[in-house]
C-alpha positions as CSV (number, residue, x, y, z in Angstrom):
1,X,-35.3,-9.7,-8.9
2,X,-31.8,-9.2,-7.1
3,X,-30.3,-11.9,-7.0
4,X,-28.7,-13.1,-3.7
5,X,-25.3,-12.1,-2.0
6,X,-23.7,-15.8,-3.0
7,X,-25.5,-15.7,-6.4
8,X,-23.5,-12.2,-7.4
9,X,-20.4,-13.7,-6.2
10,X,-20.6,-16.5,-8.1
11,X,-21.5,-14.8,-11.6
12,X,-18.3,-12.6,-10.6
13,X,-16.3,-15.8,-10.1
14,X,-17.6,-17.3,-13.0
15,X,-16.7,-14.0,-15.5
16,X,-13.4,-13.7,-14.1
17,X,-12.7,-16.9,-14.8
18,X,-13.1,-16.5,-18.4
19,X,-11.0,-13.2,-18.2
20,X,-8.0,-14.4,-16.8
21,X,-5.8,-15.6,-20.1
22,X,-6.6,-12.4,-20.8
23,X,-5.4,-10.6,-16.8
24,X,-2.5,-12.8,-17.3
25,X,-1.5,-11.4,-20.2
26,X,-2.0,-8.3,-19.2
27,X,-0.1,-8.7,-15.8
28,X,2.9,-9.7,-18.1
29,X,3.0,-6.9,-20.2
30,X,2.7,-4.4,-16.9
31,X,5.4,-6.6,-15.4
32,X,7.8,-5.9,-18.3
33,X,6.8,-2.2,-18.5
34,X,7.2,-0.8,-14.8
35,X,7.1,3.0,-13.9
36,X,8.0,4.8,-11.1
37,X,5.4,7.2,-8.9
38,X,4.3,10.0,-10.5
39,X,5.3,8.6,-13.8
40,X,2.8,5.9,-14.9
41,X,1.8,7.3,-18.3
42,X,2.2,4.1,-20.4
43,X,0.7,2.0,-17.7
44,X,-2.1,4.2,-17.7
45,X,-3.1,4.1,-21.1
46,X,-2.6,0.5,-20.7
47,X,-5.0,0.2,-18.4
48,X,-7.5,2.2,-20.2
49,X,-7.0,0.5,-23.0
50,X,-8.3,-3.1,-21.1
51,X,-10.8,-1.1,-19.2
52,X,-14.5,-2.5,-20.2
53,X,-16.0,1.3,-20.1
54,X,-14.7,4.9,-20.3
55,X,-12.8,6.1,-17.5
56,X,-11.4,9.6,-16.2
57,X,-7.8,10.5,-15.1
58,X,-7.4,11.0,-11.3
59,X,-4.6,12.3,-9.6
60,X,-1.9,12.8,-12.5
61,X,-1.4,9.7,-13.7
62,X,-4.5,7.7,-12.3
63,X,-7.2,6.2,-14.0
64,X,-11.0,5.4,-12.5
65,X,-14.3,4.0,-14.0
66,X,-17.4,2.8,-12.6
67,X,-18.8,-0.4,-13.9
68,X,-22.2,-0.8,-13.5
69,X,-24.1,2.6,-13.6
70,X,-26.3,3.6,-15.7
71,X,-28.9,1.8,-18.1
72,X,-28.3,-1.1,-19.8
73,X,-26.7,-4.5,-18.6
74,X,-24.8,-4.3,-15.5
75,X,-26.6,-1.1,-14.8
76,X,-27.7,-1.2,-10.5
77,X,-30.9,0.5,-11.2
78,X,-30.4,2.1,-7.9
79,X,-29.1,4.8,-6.2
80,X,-26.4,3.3,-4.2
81,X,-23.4,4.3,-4.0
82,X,-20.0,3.1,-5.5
83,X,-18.3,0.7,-3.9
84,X,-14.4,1.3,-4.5
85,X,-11.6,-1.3,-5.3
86,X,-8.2,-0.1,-5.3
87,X,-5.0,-1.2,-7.2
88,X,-1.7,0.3,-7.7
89,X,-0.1,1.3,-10.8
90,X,3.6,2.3,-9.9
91,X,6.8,0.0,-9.4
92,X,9.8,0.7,-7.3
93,X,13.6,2.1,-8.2
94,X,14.8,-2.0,-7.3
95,X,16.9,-3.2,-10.8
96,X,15.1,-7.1,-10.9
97,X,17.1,-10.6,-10.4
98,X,13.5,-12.7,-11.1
99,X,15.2,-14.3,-14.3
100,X,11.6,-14.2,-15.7
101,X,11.3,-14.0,-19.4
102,X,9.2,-10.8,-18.6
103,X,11.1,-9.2,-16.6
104,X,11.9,-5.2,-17.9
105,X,15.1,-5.5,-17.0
106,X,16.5,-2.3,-15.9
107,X,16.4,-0.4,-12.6
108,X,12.5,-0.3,-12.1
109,X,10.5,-2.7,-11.5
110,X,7.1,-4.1,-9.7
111,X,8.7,-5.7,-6.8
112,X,5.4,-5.3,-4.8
113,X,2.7,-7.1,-6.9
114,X,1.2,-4.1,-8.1
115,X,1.0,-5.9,-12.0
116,X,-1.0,-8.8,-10.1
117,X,-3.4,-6.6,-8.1
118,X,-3.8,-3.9,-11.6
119,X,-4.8,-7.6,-13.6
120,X,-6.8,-8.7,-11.0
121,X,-8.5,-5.7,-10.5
122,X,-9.3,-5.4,-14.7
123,X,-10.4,-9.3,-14.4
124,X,-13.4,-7.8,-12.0
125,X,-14.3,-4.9,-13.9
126,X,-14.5,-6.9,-16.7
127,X,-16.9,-9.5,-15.3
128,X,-18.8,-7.6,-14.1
129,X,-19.4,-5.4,-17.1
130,X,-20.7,-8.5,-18.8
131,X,-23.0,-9.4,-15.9
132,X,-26.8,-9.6,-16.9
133,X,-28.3,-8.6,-14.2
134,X,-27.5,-5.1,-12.6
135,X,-25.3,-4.9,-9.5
136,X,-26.0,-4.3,-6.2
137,X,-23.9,-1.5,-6.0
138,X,-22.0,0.4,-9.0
139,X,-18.2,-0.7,-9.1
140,X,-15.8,1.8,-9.3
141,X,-12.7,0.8,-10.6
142,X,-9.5,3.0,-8.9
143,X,-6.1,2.2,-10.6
144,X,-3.9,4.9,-8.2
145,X,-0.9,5.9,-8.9
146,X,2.6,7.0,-6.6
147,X,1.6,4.3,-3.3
148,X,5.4,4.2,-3.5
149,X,6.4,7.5,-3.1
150,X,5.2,10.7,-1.6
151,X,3.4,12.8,-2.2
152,X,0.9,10.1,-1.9
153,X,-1.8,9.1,-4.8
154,X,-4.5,8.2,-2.1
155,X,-4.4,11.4,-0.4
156,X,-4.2,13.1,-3.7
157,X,-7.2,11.1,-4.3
158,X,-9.1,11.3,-1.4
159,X,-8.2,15.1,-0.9
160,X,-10.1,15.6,-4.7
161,X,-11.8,13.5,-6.9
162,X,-12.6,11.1,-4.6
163,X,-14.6,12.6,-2.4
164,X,-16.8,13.7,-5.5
165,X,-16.8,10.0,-6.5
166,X,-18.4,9.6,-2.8
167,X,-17.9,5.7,-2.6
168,X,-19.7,3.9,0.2
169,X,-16.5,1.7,0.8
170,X,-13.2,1.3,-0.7
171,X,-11.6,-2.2,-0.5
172,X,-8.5,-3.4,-1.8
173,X,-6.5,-7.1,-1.8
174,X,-2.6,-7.2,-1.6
175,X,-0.4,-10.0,-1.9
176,X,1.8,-11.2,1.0
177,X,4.6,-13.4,0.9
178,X,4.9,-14.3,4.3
179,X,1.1,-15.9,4.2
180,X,0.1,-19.0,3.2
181,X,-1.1,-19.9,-0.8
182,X,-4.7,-20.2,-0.7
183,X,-5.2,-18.1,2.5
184,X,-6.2,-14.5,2.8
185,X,-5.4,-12.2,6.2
186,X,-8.7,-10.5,6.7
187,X,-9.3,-8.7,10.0
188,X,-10.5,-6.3,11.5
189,X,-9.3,-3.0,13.2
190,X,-5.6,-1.9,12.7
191,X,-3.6,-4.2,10.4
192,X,-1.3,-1.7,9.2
193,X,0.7,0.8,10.7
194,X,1.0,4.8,10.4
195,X,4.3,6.1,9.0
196,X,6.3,9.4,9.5
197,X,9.7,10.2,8.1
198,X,12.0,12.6,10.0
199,X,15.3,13.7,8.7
200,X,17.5,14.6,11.9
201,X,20.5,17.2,10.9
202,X,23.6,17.5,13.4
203,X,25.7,20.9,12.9
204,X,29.1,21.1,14.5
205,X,32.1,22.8,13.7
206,X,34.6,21.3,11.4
207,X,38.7,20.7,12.4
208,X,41.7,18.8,11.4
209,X,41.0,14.8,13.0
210,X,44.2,15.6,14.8
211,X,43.1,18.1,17.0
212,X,39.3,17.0,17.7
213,X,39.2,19.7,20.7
214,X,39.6,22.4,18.3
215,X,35.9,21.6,16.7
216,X,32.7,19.9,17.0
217,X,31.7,16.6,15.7
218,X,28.1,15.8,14.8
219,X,29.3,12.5,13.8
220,X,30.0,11.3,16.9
221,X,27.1,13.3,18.4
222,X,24.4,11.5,15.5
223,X,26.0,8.2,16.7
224,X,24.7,8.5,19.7
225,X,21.3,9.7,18.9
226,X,21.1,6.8,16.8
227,X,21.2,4.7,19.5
228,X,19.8,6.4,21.9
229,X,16.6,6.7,19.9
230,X,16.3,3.3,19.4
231,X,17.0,2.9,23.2
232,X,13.7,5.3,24.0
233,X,11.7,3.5,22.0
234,X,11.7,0.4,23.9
235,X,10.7,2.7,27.2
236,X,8.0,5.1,25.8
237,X,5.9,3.4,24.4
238,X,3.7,0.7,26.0
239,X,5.6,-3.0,24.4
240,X,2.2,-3.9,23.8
241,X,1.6,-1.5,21.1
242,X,3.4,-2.2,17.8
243,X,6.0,0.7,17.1
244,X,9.2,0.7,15.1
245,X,11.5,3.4,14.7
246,X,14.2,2.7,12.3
247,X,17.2,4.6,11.3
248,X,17.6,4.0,7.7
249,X,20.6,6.2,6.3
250,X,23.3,7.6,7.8
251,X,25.2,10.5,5.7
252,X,28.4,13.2,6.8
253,X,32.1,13.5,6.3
254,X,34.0,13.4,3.4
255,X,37.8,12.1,4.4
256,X,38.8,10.1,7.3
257,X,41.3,12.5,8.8
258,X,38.6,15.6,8.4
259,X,35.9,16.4,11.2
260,X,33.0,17.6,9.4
261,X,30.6,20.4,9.6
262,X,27.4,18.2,9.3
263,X,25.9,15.2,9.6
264,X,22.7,13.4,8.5
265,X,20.3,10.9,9.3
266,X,16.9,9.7,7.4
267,X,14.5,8.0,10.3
268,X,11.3,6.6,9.7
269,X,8.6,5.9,12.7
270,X,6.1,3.6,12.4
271,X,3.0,2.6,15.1
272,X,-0.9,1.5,15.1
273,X,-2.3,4.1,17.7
274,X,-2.2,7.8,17.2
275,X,-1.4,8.6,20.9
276,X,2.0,6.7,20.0
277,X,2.7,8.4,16.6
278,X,2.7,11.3,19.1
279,X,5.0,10.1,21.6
280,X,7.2,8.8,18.5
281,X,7.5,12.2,17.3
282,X,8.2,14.0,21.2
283,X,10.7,11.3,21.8
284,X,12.5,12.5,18.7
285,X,12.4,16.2,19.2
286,X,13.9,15.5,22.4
287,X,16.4,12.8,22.2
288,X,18.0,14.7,19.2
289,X,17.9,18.2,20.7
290,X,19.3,17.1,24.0
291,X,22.3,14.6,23.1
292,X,23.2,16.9,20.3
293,X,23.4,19.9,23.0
294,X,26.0,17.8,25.3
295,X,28.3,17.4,22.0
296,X,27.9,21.4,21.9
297,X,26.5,21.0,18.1
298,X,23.2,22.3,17.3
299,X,20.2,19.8,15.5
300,X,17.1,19.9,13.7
301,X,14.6,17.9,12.2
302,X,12.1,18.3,9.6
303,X,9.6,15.5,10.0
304,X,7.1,14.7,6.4
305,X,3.9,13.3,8.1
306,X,3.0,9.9,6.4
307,X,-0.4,7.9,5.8
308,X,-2.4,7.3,9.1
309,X,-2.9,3.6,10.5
310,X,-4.6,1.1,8.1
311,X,-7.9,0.5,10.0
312,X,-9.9,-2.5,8.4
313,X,-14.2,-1.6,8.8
314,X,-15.7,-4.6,11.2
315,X,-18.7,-5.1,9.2
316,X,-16.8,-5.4,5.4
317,X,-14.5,-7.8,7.0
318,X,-17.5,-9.9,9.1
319,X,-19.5,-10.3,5.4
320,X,-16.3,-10.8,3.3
321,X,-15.0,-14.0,5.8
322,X,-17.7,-15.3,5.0
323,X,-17.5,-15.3,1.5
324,X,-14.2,-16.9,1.3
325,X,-15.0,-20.5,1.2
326,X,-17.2,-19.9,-2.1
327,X,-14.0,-18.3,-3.6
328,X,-11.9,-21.6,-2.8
329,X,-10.5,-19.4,-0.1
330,X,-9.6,-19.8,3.8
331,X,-9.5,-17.3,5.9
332,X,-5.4,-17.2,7.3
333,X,-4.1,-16.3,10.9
334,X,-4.6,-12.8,12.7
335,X,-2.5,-10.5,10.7
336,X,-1.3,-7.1,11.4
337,X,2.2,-5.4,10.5
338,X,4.0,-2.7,10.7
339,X,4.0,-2.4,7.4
340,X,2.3,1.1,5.9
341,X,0.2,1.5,2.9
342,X,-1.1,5.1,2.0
343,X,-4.5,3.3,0.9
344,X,-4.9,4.2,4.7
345,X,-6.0,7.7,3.8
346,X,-8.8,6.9,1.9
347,X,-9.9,5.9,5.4
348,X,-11.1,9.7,5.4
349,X,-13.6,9.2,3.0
350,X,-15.2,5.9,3.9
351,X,-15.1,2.8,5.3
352,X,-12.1,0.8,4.4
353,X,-11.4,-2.6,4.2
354,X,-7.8,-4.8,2.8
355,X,-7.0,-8.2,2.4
356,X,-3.7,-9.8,2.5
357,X,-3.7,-12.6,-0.4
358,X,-0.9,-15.2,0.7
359,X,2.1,-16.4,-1.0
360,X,4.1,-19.2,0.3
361,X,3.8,-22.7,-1.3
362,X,2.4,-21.7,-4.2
363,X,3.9,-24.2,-7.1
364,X,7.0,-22.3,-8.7
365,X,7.0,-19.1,-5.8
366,X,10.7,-18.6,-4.7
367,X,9.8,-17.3,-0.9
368,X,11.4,-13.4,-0.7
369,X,10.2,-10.8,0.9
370,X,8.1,-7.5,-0.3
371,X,10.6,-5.0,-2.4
372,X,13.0,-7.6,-2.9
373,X,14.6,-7.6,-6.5
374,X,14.1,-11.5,-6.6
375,X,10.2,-11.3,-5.6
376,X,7.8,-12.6,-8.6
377,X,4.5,-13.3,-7.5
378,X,3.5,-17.1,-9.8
379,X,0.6,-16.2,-12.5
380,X,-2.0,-17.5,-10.4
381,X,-2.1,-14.8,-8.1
382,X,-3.7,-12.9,-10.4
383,X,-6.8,-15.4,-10.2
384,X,-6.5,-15.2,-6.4
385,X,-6.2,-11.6,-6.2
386,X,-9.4,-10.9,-8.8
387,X,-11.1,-13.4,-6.2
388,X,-10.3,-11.6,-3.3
389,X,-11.1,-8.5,-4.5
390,X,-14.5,-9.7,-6.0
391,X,-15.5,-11.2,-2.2
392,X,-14.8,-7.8,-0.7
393,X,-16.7,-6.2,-3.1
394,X,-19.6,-8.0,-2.9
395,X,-19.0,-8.2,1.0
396,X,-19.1,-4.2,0.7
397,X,-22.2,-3.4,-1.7
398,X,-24.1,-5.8,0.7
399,X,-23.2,-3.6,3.9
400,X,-24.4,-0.8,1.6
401,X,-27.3,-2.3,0.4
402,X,-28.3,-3.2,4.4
403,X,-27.8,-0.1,5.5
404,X,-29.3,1.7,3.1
């Protein structure tokens, strides 16, 4: 007899409770040991290691496995579909300043809480591997690798093996300093932004500083684009409509005295609605073609098309609310960011759904933001994560099982 959409959650609860000494360890060990995108050969095997079943290699460095199909216990008995829960397995190029006694302490590490949400994630595979009675829905276990970098894991995976792996949903939990412990963001529609990087290039002709007239400075001519793109910004697009276009590096010259040939600049646009990432990429065409044509210097840009907007499904979110009390969760305020995550382009294989797991006041948190080198997420997020992520997906495998 299936047993009831609070009676699965529970059992989940209950298993990854008795898995977390174990998910804690775990998240220590991943903490010490960080790789960069692309890279994530030990964390890998780590991960398979702790896996409760076999699992496959996906994109690279990735690992998957589905809990719950097939016969035996935890088998669904069914033919539903997967339901997907994502974690990440790379760490950033930030050297640490936690002071935690396992820290790696070199010039990598997982400044973004990807060794909470990879413990958290093997916490829920692991209970419900040991469940009695099958699942509503097989679980399929994604532990992606490069969210950090381009080119991106998620469209890797949902370009190939994913797609073959035909999950009904794919969910995923994050943790977020700026919320509040005990509270998860969980809403629906756009709650995270798309993201494009442009690199604008300014040529000009090089002279002696002395004699400016004699040449052509793309300095000065890239200073003004600079702020004359941030200036557009503010009167294309609709102030309603979250966008952010930031100018992140600056780069030309070589000597103070020297006009120089060239000069760089690395820009990143960010926005929820796709008629805006559109405008955001006209407004930079022409802002940099036309002030770089009154300095007489000639421009370009190559622009490397990011992850789409993060839209969260109505229906996961609507079930998984209301699963959050039984978790010893409360639902937190409306949030949506700017903030990008490429787990948006799974987005093109099914519905999607991400929580935000909050931070602040947790005992021992020192409050710092995402990416910083001082960020280190307290042990108990693990717990909370595993929790989050077992609420979405039992919030998703009961949207499949209805609409099946």
């Amino acid at each position: 007899m299936p047993r009831s959409t609070e009676e699965l959650l529970n059992a989940l609860l209950e298993g990854i409770e008795r898995e977390l000494p174990r998910a804690v360890a775990l998240r220590r060990r991943l903490h010490a040991h960080p790789e960069l995108a692309h890279a994530e050969e030990q964390t890998a095997q780590t991960i398979a290691s702790e896996l409760p079943v076999e699992c496959i290699t996906v994109a690279g460095t990735g690992r998957a496995a589905v809990v719950g199909a097939g016969k035996g216990a935890g088998a669904t008995g069914s033919d539903a579909a997967p339901v997907a829960v994502r974690a990440e397995l790379d760490g950033l190029p930030v050297r640490e300043r936690t002071g935690s006694p396992f820290s790696a302490g070199g010039a990598t590490m997982h400044a973004c809480g990807h060794d909470v949400h990879m413990a958290g994630l093997l916490a829920l595979a692991r209970a419900a591997h040991g469940l009695e009675q099958p699942l509503p829905a097989p679980l399929l276990a994604i532990f992606q690798p490069s969210e950090e970098a381009y080119p991106s894991g998620a469209e890797e995976l949902a370009r190939g093996e994913l797609a073959s792996l035909a999950p009904a949903a794919v969910v995923a939990a994050h943790v977020h300093p700026e919320l509040p412990w005990g509270t998860v963001a969980l809403d629906p529609g756009v709650v995270n932004a798309s993201y494009d990087s442009v690199t604008v290039t300014v040529e000009g002709e090089s002279s002696h500083s002395a004699y400016p007239h004699h040449g052509r400075d793309p300095i000065l001519a890239l200073a003004e684009i600079v702020l004359a793109l941030h200036a557009q910004v503010g009167r294309r697009i609709d102030p309603l409509h979250p966008a952010v276009l930031t100018v992140g590096q600056l780069e030309g010259g070589s000597a103070e005295n020297v006009i120089p040939e060239r000069a760089r600049a690395r820009v990143g646009l960010r926005c929820h609605r796709p008629q805006d990432r559109s405008a955001l990429r006209s407004l930079v065409e022409q802002v940099v073609a036309g002030v770089a044509a009154a300095h007489d210097c000639r421009a370009s840009i190559e622009l490397v098309a990011g992850e789409p907007a993060l839209e969260n499904d109505p229906a996961i979110v609507t079930a998984a609310r209301k699963l959050l009390a039984g978790a010893g969760l409360a639902p937190a305020v409306e949030w949506r960011s700017c903030g990008s995550d490429d787990f948006a382009f799974f987005g093109a294989v099914a519905p999607l759904a991400m929580a935000f797991v909050g931070l602040h006041g947790a005992e021992g948190f020192e409050p710092r933001p995402l990416h910083h080198p001082e960020l280190l997420p307290p042990d108990e997020a693990v717990g909370a994560v595993a929790r989050v992520q077992a609420v979405l997906y039992v919030a998703a495998a009961s949207c499949v099982v209805h609409s099946g």
